[in-house]
N, C-alpha and C positions, 0 to 999 in steps of 0.2 A: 226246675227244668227237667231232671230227669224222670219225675213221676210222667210228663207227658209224653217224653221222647220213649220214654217204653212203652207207651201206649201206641205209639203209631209203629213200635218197632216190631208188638207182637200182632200183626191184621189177621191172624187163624182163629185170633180169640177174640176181637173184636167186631161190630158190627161198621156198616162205613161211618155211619151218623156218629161214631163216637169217633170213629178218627178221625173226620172233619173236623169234630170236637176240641181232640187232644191237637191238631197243627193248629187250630187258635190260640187255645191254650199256651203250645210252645214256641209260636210267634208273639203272644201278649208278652211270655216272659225270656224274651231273647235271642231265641234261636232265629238263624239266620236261614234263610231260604236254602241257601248251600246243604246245612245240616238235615233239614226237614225233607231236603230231596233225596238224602245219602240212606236214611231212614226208612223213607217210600221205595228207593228203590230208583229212583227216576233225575232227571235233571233238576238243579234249581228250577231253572225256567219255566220246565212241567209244573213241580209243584205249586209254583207260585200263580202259575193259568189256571191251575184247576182247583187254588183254595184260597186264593189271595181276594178274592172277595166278598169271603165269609169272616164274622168275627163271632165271640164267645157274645157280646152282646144283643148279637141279631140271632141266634139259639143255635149259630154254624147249620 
């Protein structure tokens, strides 16, 4: 979990496609929307509207 919550933690250095990425990633392995939104920067509820329909399977 934390190799992807620093993914979505450092976005200067990422590109978006990889943060969509890494919130599948750290929703495949646990993390809760709460945490994913504390990370974004934004509400769970945001997070969850704006990534919650992409998974690692479908290439986020």
């Amino acid at each position: 979990m934390v190799k992807a919550e620093h993914t979505i933690d450092a976005p200067t250095e990422v590109s978006r496609t990889q943060i969509a990425e890494a919130v599948c990633w750290a929703r495949d392995e646990g993390s809760s929307w709460k945490r994913v939104g504390e990370l974004l920067g934004v509400s769970a509820a945001d997070a969850e509207k704006r990534y919650g329909t992409l998974s690692v399977t479908s290439g986020a």
